[in-house]
C-alpha positions in Angstrom: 6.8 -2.7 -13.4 7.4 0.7 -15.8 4.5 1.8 -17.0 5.6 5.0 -19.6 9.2 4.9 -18.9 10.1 6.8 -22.2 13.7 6.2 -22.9 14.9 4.4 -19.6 17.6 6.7 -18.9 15.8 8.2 -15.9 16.7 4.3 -14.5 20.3 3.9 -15.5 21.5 4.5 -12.3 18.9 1.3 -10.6 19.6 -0.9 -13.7 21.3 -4.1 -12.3 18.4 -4.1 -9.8 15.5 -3.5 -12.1 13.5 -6.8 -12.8 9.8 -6.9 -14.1 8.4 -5.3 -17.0 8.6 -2.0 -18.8 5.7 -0.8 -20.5 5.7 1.6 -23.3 3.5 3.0 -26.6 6.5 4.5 -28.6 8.2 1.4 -30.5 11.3 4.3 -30.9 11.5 5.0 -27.5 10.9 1.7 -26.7 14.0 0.5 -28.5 16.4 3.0 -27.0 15.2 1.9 -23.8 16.7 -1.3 -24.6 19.9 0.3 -25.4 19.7 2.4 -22.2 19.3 -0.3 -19.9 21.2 -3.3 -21.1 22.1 -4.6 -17.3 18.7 -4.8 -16.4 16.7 -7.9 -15.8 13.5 -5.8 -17.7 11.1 -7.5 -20.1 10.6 -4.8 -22.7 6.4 -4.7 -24.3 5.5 -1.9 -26.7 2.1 -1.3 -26.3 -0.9 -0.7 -23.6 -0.6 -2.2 -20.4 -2.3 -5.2 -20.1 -3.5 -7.3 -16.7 -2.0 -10.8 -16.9 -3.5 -13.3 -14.3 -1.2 -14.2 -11.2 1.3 -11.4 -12.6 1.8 -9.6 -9.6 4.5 -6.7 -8.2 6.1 -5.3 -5.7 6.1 -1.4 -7.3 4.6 -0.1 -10.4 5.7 3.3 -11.9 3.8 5.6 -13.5 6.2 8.0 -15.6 3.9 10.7 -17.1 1.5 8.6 -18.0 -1.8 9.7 -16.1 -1.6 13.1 -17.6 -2.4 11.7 -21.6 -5.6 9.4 -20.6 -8.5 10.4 -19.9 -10.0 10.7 -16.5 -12.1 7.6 -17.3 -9.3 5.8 -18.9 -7.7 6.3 -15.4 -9.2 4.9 -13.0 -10.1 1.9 -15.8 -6.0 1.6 -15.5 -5.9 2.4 -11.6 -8.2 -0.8 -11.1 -6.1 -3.4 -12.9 -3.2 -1.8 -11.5 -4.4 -2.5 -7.8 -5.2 -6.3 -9.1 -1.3 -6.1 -10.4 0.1 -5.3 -6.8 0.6 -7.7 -4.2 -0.7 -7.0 -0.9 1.9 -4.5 1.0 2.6 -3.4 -3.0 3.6 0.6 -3.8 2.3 2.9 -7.2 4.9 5.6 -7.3 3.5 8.5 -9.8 5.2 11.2 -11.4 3.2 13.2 -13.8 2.7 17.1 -13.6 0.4 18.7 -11.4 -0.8 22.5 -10.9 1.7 24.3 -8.7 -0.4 25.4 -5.4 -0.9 29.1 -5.2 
């Protein structure tokens, strides 16, 4: 699963191979991730993530999501992403941090 994927074309390259879903708030961006990814095997929702029951994955990326929520709204998110994972499951994040002095 894409949480916050933006465009897609960060995942052109991993398109035949990319099954799940792909999460996203911007209905524009949304729709030229459709365009961008037309070999992929994605289902495409435009909105907030939301938990289905017995949905599970294998990976879920976070694409700069974490840094517009709330630290509350986070870990609200983290939990119902740890009940979206199966058991030996990954959460790959990329988001900006503070460079270390």
């Amino acid at each position: 699963m894409i949480i916050g994927g933006g465009d897609g074309k960060d995942y052109q390259v991993y398109q035949e191979g990319l099954q799940g879903d792909y999460w996203e708030l911007s209905k524009a961006m949304l729709e030229l991730a459709k365009k961008n990814l037309p070999k992929s095997s994605l289902n495409f929702q435009w909105g907030y993530f939301k938990q289905v029951e017995d949905q599970t994955y294998d990976e879920i990326w976070l694409h700069f999501v974490l840094d517009t929520m709330l630290d509350s709204e986070i870990m609200d998110l983290l939990d119902q992403l740890k009940k979206s994972l199966v058991p030996k499951g990954s959460i790959f994040f990329v988001d900006f941090f503070n460079p270390p002095p």
